[in-house]
C-alpha positions in Angstrom: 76.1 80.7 122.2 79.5 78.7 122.9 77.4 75.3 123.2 75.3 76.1 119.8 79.0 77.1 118.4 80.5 73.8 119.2 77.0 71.8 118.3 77.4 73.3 114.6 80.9 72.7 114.6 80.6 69.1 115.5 77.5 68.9 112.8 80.3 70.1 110.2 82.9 67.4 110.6 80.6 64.1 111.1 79.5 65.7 107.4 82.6 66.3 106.0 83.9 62.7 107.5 80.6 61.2 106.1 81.0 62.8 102.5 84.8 62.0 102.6 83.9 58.2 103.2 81.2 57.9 100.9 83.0 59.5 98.1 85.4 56.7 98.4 88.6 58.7 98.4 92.2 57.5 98.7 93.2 57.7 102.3 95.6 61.0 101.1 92.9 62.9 100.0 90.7 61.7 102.6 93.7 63.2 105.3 93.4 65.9 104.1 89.9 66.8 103.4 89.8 66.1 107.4 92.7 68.0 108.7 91.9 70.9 106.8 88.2 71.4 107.6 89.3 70.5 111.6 91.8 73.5 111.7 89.2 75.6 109.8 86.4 74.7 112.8 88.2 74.4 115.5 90.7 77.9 114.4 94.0 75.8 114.7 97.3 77.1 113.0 97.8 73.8 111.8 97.2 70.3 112.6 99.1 66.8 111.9 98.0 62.6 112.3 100.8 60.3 113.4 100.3 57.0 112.0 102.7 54.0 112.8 104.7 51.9 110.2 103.7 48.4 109.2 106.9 47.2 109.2 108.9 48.9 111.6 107.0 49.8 115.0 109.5 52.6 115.8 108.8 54.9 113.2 105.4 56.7 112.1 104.4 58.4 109.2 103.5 62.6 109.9 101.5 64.2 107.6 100.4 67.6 108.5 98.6 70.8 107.3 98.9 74.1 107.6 96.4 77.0 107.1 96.2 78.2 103.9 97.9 75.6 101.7 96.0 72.7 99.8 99.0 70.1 100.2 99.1 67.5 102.5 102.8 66.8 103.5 104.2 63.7 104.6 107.4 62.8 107.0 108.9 59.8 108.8 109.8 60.5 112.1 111.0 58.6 115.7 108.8 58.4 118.7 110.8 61.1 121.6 109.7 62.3 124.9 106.8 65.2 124.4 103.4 65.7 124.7 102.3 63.1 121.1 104.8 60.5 122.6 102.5 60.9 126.2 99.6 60.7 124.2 100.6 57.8 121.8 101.8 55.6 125.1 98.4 55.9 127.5 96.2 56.2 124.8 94.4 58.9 127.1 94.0 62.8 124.8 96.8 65.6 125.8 96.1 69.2 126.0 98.4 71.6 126.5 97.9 75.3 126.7 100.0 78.1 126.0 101.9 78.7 129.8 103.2 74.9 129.8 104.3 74.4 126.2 108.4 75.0 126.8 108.9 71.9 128.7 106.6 69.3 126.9 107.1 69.8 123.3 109.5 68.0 121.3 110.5 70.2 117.9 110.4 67.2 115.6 107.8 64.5 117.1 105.0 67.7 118.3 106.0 70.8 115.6 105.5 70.9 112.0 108.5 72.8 109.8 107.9 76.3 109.9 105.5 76.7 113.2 106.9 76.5 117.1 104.4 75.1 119.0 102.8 77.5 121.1 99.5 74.9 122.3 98.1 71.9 121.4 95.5 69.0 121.4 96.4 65.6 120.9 93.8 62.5 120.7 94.7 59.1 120.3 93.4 56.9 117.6 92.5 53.4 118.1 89.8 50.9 117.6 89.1 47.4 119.5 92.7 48.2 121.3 94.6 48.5 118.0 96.5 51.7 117.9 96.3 53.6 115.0 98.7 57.1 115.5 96.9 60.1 117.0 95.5 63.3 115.5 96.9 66.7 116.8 96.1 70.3 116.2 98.8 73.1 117.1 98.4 77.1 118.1 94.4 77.6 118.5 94.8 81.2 117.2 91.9 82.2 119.7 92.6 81.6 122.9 93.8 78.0 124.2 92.2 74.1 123.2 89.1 73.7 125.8 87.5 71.0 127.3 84.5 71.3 124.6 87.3 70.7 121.6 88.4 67.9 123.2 85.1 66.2 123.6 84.7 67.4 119.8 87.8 66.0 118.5 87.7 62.5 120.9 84.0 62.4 118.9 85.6 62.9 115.3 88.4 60.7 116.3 86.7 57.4 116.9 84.5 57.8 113.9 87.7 58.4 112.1 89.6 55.7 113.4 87.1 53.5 112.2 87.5 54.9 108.3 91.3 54.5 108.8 90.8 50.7 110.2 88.4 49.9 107.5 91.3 51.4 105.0 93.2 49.0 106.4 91.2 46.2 105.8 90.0 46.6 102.9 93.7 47.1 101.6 94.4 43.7 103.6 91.6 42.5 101.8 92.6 43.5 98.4 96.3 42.5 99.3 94.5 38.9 100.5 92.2 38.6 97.2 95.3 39.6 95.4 97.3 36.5 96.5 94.1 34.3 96.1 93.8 35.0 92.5 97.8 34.7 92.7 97.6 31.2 94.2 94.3 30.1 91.9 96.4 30.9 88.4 98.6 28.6 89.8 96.5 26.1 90.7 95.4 26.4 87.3 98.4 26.2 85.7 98.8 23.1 87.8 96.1 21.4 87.1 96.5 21.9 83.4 100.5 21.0 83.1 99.0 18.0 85.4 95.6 16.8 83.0 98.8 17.5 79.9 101.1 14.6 81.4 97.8 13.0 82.7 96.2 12.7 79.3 99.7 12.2 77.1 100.9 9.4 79.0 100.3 6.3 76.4 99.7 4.4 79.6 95.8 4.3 80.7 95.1 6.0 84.0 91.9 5.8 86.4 91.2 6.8 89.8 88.4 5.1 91.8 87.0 5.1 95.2 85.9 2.8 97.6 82.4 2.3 95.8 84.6 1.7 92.9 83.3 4.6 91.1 85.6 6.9 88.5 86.8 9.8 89.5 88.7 10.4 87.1 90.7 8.8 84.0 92.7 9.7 81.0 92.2 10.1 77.2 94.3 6.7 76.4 91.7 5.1 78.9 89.0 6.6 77.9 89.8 6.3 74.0 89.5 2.5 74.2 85.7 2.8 74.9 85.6 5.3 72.2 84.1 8.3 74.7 85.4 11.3 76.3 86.6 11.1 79.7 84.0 13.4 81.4 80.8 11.4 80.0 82.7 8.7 81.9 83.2 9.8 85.2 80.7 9.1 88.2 80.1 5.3 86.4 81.8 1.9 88.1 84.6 1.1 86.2 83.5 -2.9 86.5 80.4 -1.5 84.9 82.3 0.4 82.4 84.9 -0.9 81.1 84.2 -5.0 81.2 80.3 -4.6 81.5 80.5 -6.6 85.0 77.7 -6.1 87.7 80.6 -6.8 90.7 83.9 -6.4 91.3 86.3 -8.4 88.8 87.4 -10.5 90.8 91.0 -10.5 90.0 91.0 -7.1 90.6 93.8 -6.0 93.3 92.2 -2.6 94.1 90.2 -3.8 97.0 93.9 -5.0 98.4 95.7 -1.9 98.1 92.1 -0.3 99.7 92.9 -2.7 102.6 96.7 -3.1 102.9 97.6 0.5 101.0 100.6 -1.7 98.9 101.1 -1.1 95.5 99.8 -4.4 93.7 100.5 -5.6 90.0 98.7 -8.4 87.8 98.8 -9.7 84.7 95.7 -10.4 82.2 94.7 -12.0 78.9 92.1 -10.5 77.0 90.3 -11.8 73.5 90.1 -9.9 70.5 87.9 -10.6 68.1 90.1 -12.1 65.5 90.7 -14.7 68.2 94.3 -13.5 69.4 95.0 -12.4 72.9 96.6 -9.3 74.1 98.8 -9.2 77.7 97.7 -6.2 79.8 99.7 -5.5 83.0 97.6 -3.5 85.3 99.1 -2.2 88.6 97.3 -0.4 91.3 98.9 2.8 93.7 97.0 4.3 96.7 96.0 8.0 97.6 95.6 8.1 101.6 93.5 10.8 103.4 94.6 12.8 106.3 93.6 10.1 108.5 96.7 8.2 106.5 93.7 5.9 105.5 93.4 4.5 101.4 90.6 7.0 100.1 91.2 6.6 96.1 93.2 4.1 94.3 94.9 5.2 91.2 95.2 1.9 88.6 97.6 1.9 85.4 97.0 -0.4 82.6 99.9 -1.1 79.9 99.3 -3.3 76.9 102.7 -5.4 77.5 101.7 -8.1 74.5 104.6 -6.4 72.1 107.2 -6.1 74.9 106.6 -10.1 76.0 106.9 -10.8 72.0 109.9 -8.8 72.0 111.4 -10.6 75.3 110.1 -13.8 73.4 112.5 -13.0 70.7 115.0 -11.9 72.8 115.4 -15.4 74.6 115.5 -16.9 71.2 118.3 -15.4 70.1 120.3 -16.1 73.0 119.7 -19.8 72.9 120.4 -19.2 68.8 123.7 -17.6 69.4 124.3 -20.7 72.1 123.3 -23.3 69.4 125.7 -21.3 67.1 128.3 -21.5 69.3 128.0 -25.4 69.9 127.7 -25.8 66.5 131.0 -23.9 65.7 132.7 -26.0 67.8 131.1 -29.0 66.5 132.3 -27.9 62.6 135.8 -27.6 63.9 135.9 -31.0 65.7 134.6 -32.2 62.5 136.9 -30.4 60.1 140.2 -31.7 61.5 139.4 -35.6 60.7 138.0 -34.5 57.1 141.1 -32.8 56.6 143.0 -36.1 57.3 140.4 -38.3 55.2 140.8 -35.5 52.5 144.4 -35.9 52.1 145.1 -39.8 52.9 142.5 -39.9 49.8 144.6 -37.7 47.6 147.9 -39.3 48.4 146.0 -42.7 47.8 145.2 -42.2 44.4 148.7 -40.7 43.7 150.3 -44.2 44.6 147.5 -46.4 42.8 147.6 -46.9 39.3 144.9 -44.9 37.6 143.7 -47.8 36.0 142.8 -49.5 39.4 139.3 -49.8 40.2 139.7 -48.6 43.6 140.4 -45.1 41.8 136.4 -44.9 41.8 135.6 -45.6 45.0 138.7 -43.1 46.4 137.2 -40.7 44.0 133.5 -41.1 45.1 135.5 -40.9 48.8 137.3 -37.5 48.3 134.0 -35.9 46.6 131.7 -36.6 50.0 134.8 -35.4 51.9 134.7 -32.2 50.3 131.7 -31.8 50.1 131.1 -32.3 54.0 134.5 -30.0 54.6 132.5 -27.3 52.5 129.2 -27.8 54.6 131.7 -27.1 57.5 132.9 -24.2 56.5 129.5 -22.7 55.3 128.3 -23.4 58.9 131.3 -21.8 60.5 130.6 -18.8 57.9 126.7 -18.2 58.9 128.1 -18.5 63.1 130.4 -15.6 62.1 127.4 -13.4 60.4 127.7 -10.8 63.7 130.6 -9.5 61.8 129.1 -7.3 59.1 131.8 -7.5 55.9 130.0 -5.8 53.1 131.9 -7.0 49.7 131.1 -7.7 46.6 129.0 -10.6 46.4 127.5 -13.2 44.0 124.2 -13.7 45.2 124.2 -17.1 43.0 127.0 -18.5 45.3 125.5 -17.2 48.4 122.0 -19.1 47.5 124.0 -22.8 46.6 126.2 -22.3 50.0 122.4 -21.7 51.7 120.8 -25.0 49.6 124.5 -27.2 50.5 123.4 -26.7 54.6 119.9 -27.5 54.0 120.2 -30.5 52.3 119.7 -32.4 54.9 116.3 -30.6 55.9 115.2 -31.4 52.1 115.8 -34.7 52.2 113.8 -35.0 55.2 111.2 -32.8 53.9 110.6 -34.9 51.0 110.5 -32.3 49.1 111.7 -31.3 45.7 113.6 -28.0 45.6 114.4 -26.5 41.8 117.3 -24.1 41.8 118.1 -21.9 38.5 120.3 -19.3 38.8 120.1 -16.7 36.4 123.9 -16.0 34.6 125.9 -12.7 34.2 124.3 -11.0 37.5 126.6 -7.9 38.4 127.7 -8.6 41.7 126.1 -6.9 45.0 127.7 -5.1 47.8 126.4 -7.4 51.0 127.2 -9.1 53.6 127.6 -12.8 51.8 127.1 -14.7 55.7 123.9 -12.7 56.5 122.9 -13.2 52.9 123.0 -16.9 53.3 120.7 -16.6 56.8 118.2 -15.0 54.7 118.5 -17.7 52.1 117.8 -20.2 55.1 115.0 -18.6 56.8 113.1 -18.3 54.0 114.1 -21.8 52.8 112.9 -23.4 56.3 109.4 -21.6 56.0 108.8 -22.8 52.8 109.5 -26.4 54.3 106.8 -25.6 56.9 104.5 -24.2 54.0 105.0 -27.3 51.6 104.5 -29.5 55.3 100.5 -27.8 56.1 100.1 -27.4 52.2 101.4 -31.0 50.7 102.8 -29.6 47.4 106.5 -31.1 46.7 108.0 -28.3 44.8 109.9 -25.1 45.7 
């Protein structure tokens, strides 16, 4: 009758262990389900499962149950000599019955609040020799724990040690899928702040392989071929983008393949309206784990504005040299005009007007003033830096432009008509920079009238 008794018993739990893991239930409720329908079977008082802290392997959690409540009640308490603490550190089951419970209880580790504990029967949990806390039942009200509700309890033990470990993983799991998802929205947010800068970058990008094959590029690259990046990728870019059938070949990738050094180059290439644009293309490797050149990323910049620009540059500096020679050159000149200059004025003071010679030092004093005034328009344009805005007769600033020219118009052949229109109000300007525009536009109508062979301006 005792074995049928224990048989039914044991059919009870694996059914209420099998319901309670099918019915996917927090591990809480599924605690208590368990302990409740154990102490029920087995006629315990009241029963408890130790179960040890993740983080700290000196404390474990205690939830226990006690006949006739629904609540399962939860404690955190420190491992101290008794008949659990036995249990928990051989990993072997502890029964104790009611003569030897005085010496080998401890009140906080083996009792519950509110019961002493009179017997007990303690059964370790662990699976592939990870410890997972132990389940214990306290005060069989019939008699003491035998033999047969050990065997029962070892039985119910293992299968339940296996619901808690797979608890465990699958909250590892979900703690491990958490931090993937995590990590991948990162990834993506990655990736996108990286194909932003990739594709808004006014520099053209491309990354090739070995075979020489895109693996990727960016809008400013892609826009010059009038496609979309993605219908490019997979193609050779010598196929692509010059309509090649090999490698250019004063391409520098296949260096930086073989010596993994950043290379730069310099190409022409026709438009065509027959001018040529610069393009400065520079190549940068990506090396593998091996630390060998797996893709090579190449940058191409349209540098035909900046070597215009550099162009200019140069220009100006040799300008503002010739400027400064020629300042000097106006004042060497200016000191023996001013000594001509006057010499001819006090000449015709001590020659009788009536002398012929009064022509010829008139005719003498006119060119000298006239070069001393070419002087000091010259020395007026090298001082144009100086931005003075006053008001200014654009009349006068046009004749002082025509009176340094003269020269070129001579040479030019060419006959300049000048008629300045009377009573203009006078501008606030800058009358030296006034006078370089004057010029500039003067000298290219020189080098119109030169390739067109009219004569007039």
């Amino acid at each position: 009758m005792a074995a049928i008794t224990v048989h039914e018993n044991a059919i009870t739990l694996l059914r209420v262990v099998s319901e309670t893991m099918s019915q996917k239930l927090s591990v809480e409720e599924s605690l208590t389900r368990v302990l409740k329908n154990l102490c029920a079977l087995l006629k315990s008082e009241a029963g408890f499962i130790i179960l040890p802290d993740r983080n700290d392997s000196t404390i474990f959690g205690k939830l226990w149950f006690k006949q006739g409540e629904e609540t399962l009640h939860k404690v955190s308490v420190l491992l101290a000599p008794g008949a659990v603490n036995t249990c928990l550190q051989t990993q072997k089951p502890v029964r104790v019955p009611p003569h030897e419970a005085t010496p080998r209880f401890h009140p906080s580790l083996d009792g519950i609040p509110g019961i002493t504990p009179v017997s007990l029967l303690c059964v370790p949990l662990s699976v592939h020799e990870i410890q997972h806390g132990a389940i214990v039942l306290l005060n069989k009200q019939e008699g003491t724990f035998e033999e047969e509700d050990q065997n029962l309890l070892e039985s119910l033990a293992g299968i339940f040690t296996h619901m808690l470990h797979t608890t465990d993983l699958v909250q590892e799991l979900r703690i491990a899928n958490a931090d993937l998802e995590a990590n991948r929205w990162e990834i993506i947010r990655s990736r996108n702040t990286l194909r932003a800068l990739f594709d808004n970058v006014p520099l053209s990008f491309y990354i090739i392989d070995k075979d020489y094959q895109l693996l990727a590029l960016n809008v400013s690259r892609s826009n010059r071929l009038q496609a979309k990046p993605q219908d490019l990728v997979g193609k050779r870019c010598y196929e692509t983008f010059y309509r090649r059938h090999a490698p250019c070949p004063a391409c520098k990738a296949h260096e930086t393949f073989r010596d993994g050094q950043i290379t730069t180059r310099i190409s022409h290439q026709w438009l065509e309206d027959g001018n040529a644009e610069e393009w400065e293309t520079s190549t940068y490797p990506i090396f593998d784990e091996a630390e060998q050149v797996s893709q090579v990323i190449l940058s191409e910049e349209n540098v035909t504005e900046k070597r215009q620009l550099e162009y200019q540059l140069i220009q100006s500096e040799k300008l503002a040299a010739v400027g400064q020679l020629a300042a000097g050159i106006a004042h060497e000149i200016n000191n023996p005009l001013t000594a001509v200059i006057a010499n001819v004025q006090l000449l015709r003071r001590e020659i009788h007007p009536t002398d012929p010679s009064q022509d010829a030092l008139e005719l003498i004093g006119m060119a000298g003033a006239r070069a001393a005034q070419v002087v000091r328009n010259l020395l007026d344009l090298t001082r144009k830096e100086n931005y003075k805005f006053i008001p200014t007769d654009i009349n006068v600033t046009i004749q002082k432009a025509l009176e340094l020219l003269q020269h070129e118009i001579n040479a030019h052949a060419v006959a300049l008509k000048f008629e300045p229109t009377h009573n203009l109000p006078e501008l606030l300007a800058s009358p030296e920079h006034l006078e370089g525009v004057w010029i500039n536009l003067l000298s290219n109508a020189f080098d119109a009238v030169d390739h067109t062979g009219a004569g007039l301006i």
